[in-house]
PAVEXPA-124317 format. One record per residue (C-alpha): residue number from 1; x, y, z. Coordinates in steps of 0.5 Angstrom, whole numbers, plus 500, padded with zeros to 3 digits. Example, Ala and Ser with C-alpha at 12.3 -4.5 7.8 and 13.67 -1.06 7.14 Angstrom:
# PAVEXPA-124317
(1, (525, 491, 516))
(2, (527, 498, 514))
# end
This chain:
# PAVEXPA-124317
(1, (500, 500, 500))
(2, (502, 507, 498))
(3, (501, 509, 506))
(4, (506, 505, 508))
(5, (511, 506, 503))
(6, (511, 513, 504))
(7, (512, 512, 513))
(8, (518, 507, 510))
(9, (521, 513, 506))
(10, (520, 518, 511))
(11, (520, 514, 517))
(12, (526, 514, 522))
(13, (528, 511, 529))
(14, (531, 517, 531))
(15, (524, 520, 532))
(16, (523, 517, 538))
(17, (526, 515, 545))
(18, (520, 509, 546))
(19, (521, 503, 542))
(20, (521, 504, 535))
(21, (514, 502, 533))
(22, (513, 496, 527))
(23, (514, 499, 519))
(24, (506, 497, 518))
(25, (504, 501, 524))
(26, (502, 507, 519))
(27, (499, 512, 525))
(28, (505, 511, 530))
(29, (509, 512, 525))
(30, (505, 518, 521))
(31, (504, 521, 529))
(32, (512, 521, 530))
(33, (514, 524, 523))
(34, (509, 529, 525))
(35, (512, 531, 531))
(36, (519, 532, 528))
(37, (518, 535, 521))
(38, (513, 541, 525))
(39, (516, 541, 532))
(40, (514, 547, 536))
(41, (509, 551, 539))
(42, (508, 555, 533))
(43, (507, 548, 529))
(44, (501, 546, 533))
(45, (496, 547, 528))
(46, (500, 544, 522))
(47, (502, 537, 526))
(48, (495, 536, 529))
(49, (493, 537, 521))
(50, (498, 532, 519))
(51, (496, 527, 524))
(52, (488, 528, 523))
(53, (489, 527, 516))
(54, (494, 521, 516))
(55, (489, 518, 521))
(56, (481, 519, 518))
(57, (486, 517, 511))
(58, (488, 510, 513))
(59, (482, 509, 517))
(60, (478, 510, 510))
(61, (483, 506, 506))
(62, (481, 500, 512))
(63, (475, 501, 511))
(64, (475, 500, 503))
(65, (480, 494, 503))
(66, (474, 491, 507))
(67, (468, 495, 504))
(68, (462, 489, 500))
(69, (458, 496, 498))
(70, (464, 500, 496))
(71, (463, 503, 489))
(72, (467, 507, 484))
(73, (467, 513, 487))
(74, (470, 511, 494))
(75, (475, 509, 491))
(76, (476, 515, 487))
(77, (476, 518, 494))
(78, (481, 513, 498))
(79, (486, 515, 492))
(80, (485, 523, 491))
(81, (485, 522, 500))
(82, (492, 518, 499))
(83, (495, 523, 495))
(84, (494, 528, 499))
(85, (497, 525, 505))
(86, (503, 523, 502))
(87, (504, 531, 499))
(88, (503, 534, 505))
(89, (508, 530, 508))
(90, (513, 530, 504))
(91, (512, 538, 503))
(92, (513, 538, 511))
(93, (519, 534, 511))
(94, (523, 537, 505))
(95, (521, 544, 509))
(96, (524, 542, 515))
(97, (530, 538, 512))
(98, (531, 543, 507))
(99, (531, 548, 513))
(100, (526, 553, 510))
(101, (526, 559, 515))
(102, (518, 562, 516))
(103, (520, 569, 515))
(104, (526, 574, 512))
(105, (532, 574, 516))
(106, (533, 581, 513))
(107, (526, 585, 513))
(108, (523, 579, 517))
(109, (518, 578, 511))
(110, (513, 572, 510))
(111, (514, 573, 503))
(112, (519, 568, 501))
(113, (520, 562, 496))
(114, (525, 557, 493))
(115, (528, 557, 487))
(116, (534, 555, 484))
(117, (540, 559, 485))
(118, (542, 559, 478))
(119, (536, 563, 476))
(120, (539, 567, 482))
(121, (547, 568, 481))
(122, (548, 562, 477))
(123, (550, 557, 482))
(124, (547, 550, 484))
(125, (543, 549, 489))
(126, (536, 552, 493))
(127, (535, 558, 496))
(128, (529, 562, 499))
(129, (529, 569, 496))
(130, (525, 574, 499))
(131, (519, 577, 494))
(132, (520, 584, 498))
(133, (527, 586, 500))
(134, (530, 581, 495))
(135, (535, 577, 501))
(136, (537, 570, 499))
(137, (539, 565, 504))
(138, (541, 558, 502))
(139, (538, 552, 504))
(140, (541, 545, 506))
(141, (542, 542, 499))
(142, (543, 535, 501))
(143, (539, 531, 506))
(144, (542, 527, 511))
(145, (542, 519, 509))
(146, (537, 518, 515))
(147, (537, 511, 518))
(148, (531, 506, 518))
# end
């Protein structure tokens, strides 16, 4: 399943103090993703998001896999689900892997995106360039190799 794939992926040992939970252990493991990559009092919305979200989501596919009155439509739905699960943590990992800041460290804008350095100064790698004072800051251009 793609849930368990993406926790496979995403997942690391390092997320946790307690026993590592079981790989097939999606909500364990989608609550402690969660809590690393949007840490902190001022990510409380987007980590209790990422939770709420993965959980209804795996709870939908279960029910689908056992479903004798499911239609076309309900899969459908557990497809489109799945998807937007996987695309909002993967977006929250990279973001917190990539060290994308809130805001400017020059004027303290929100107005920030990242683009390719070489459309910057023609060098490689990311940076996150303010729309509204033009500072760029690099980002981390290489994850670490995470341990499974």
């Amino acid at each position: 399943m793609a849930l368990l794939a993406m926790v496979g992926e995403l997942g690391d040992s390092a997320m946790t103090t307690a026993e590592v939970p079981q790989r097939d252990n999606f909500i364990m493991w989608t609550d402690l993703i969660a809590d690393a990559v949007a840490a902190g009092p001022s990510a409380d919305r987007v980590r209790g998001y990422l939770k709420a979200t993965a959980r209804e989501t795996w709870q939908l596919a279960n029910w689908l896999t056992h479903a004798k009155n499911a239609v076309p439509n309900d899969a459908r739905l557990v497809v489109d689900a799945t998807l937007n699960v996987i695309q909002l943590f993967t977006a929250a990992t990279l973001r917190h892997e990539l060290g994308i800041p809130d805001r400017c460290g020059a004027c303290g804008s929100y107005r920030l995106h990242e683009v390719n350095q070489r459309d910057v100064d023609g060098q490689d790698g990311l940076v996150v360039l303010c729309e509204k004072c033009g500072a760029t800051a690099e980002l981390r251009s290489e994850t670490a190799e995470r341990p499974n």
